[in-house]
C-alpha positions as CSV (number, residue, x, y, z in Angstrom):
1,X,0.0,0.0,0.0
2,X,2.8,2.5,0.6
3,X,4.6,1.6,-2.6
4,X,1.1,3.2,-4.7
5,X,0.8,5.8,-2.4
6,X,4.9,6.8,-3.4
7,X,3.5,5.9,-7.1
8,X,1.4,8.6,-7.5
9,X,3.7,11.3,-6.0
10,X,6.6,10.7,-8.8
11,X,6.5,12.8,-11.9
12,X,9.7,10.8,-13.3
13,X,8.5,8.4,-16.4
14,X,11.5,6.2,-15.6
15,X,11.4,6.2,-11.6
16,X,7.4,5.6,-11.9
17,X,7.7,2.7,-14.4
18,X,10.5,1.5,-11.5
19,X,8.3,1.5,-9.1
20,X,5.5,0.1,-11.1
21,X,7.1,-2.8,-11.7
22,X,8.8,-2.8,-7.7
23,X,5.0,-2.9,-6.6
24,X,4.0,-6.3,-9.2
25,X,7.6,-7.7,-7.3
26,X,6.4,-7.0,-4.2
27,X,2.9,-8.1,-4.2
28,X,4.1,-11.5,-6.1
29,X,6.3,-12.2,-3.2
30,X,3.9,-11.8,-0.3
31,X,2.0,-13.7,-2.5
32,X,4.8,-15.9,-1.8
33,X,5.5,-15.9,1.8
34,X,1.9,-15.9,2.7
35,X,1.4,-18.7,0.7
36,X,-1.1,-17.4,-1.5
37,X,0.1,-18.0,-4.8
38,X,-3.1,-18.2,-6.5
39,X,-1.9,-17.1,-9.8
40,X,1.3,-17.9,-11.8
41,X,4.2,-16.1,-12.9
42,X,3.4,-16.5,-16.4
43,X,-0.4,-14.5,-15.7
44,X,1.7,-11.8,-14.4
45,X,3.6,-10.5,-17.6
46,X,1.1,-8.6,-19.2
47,X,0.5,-6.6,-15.7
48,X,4.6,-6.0,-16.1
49,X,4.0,-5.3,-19.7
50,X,1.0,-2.4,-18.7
51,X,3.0,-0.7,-16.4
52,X,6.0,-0.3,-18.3
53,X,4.6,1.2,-21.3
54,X,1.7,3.0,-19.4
55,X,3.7,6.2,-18.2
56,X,5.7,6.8,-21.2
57,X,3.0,5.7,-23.7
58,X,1.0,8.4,-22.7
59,X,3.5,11.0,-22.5
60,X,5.1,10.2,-26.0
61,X,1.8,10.7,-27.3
62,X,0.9,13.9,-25.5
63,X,3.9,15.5,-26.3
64,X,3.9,14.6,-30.1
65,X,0.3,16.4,-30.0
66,X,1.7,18.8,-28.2
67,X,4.6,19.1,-30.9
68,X,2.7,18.7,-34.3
69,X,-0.3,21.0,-32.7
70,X,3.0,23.5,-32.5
71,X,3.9,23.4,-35.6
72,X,0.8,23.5,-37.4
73,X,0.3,26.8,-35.6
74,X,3.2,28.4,-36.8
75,X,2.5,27.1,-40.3
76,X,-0.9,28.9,-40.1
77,X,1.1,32.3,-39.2
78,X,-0.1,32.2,-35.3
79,X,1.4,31.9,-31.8
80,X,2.6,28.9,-31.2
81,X,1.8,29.0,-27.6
82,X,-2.2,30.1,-27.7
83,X,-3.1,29.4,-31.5
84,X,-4.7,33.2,-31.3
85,X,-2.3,36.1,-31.8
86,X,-0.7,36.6,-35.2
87,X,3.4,36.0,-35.5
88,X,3.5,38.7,-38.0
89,X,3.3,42.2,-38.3
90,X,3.9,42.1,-42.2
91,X,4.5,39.9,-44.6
92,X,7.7,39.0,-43.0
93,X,8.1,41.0,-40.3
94,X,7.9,39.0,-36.9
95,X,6.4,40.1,-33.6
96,X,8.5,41.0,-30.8
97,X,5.6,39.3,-28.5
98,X,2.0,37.8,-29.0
99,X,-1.3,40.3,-28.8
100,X,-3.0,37.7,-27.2
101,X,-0.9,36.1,-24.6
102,X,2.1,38.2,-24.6
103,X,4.3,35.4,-25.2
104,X,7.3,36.9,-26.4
105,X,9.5,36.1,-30.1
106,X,12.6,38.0,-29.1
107,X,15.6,35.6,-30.4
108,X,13.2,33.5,-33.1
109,X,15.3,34.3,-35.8
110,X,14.6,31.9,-38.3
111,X,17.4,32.9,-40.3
112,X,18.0,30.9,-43.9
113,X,15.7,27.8,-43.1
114,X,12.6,29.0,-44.4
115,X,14.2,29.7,-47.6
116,X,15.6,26.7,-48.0
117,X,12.2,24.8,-47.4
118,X,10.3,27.3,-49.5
119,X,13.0,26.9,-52.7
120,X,12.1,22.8,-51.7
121,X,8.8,22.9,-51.6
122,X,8.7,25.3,-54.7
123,X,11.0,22.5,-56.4
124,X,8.7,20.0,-56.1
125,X,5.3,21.8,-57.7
126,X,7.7,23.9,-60.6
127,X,10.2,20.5,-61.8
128,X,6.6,17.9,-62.1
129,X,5.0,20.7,-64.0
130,X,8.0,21.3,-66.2
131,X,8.4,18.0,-67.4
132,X,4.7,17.3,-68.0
133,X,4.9,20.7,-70.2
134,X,7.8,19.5,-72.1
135,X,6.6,16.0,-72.5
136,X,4.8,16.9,-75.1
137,X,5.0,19.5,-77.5
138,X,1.7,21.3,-76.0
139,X,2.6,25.4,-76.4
140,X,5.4,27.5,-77.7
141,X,8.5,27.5,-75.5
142,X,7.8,31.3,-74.5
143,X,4.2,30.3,-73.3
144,X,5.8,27.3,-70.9
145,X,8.6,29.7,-69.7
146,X,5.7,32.3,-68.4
147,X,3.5,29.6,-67.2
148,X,6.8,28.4,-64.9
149,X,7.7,31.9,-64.0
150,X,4.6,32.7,-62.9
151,X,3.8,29.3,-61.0
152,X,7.5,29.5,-59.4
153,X,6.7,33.7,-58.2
154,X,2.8,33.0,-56.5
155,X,3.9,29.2,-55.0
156,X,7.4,31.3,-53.9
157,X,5.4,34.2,-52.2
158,X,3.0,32.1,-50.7
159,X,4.9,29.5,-49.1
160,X,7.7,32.1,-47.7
161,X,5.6,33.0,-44.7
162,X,4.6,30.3,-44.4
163,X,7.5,28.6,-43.5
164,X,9.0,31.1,-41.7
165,X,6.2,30.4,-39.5
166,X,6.6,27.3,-39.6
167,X,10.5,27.8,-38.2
168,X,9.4,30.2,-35.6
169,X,7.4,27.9,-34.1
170,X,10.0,24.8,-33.9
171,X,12.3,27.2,-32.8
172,X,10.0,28.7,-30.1
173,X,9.1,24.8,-29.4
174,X,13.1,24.1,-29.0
175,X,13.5,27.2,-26.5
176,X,10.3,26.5,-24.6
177,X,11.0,26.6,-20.8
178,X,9.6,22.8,-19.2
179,X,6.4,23.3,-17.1
């Protein structure tokens, strides 16, 4: 009994799971002594099984909500910490802190990363689209070269922010102090 009561008092994944699995010991063995033994060994392992996956389990998959629930944010231009505010002033221009929950952005500097994603993403709509066009002899060349200028400037323009936003917010998720 004062093994469960200690159970619930640790916030540790690894010391909990510990002392899971010291409490299914413990019980087993005054099982034991008392001569009680009315189940197996072998009935025991899923119990074993349960409480080493049920601390971390839960927190793996809170914190890659928590994560992806991030990141979407900043990919939709908000604050990454209430989902509310915007991140920008301007097209580009960044916040120093968050309307809605003050949160501040001072040191998200996203630097060259979101033009490297947006010259990848932009990569993979413009090259497709410029093979299908030369496949077959559809328009004049000057026709296909303003079709892929124009495609390349709007897909450019529109995934900049983006991801920008979508680095501010990793970035913010990386410097995030630990409740």
């Amino acid at each position: 009994m004062r093994c469960s009561a200690r159970l619930d008092s640790v916030t540790n994944s690894k010391a909990a799971n510990f002392l899971r699995l010291f409490h299914i010991w413990k019980r087993g063995l005054d099982r034991a002594q008392t001569g009680s033994e009315s189940e197996p060994l072998d009935s025991r392992r899923p119990l074993v099984k349960k409480a080493l996956s049920a601390g971390s389990e839960e927190k793996r998959m809170s914190d890659a909500a928590t994560t992806a629930r991030i990141l979407w944010r900043g990919a939709r231009m908000k604050c990454p910490s209430c989902g509310e505010g915007r991140l920008f002033k301007g097209y580009l221009t960044r916040e120093d802190a968050c309307p809605q929950c003050h949160e501040s952005f001072e040191g998200l500097d996203a630097d060259d990363g979101p033009a490297w994603l947006t010259i990848g993403l932009v990569a993979h709509i413009v090259v497709p689209l410029l093979i299908f066009l030369e496949r077959g002899e559809l328009m004049p060349y000057w026709r296909e070269a303003g079709i892929l200028i124009a495609v390349t400037i709007v897909s450019a323009l529109f995934f900049l922010p983006v991801s920008k936003g979508f680095f501010v917010a990793a970035l913010w998720l990386i410097n995030r102090k630990p409740a």
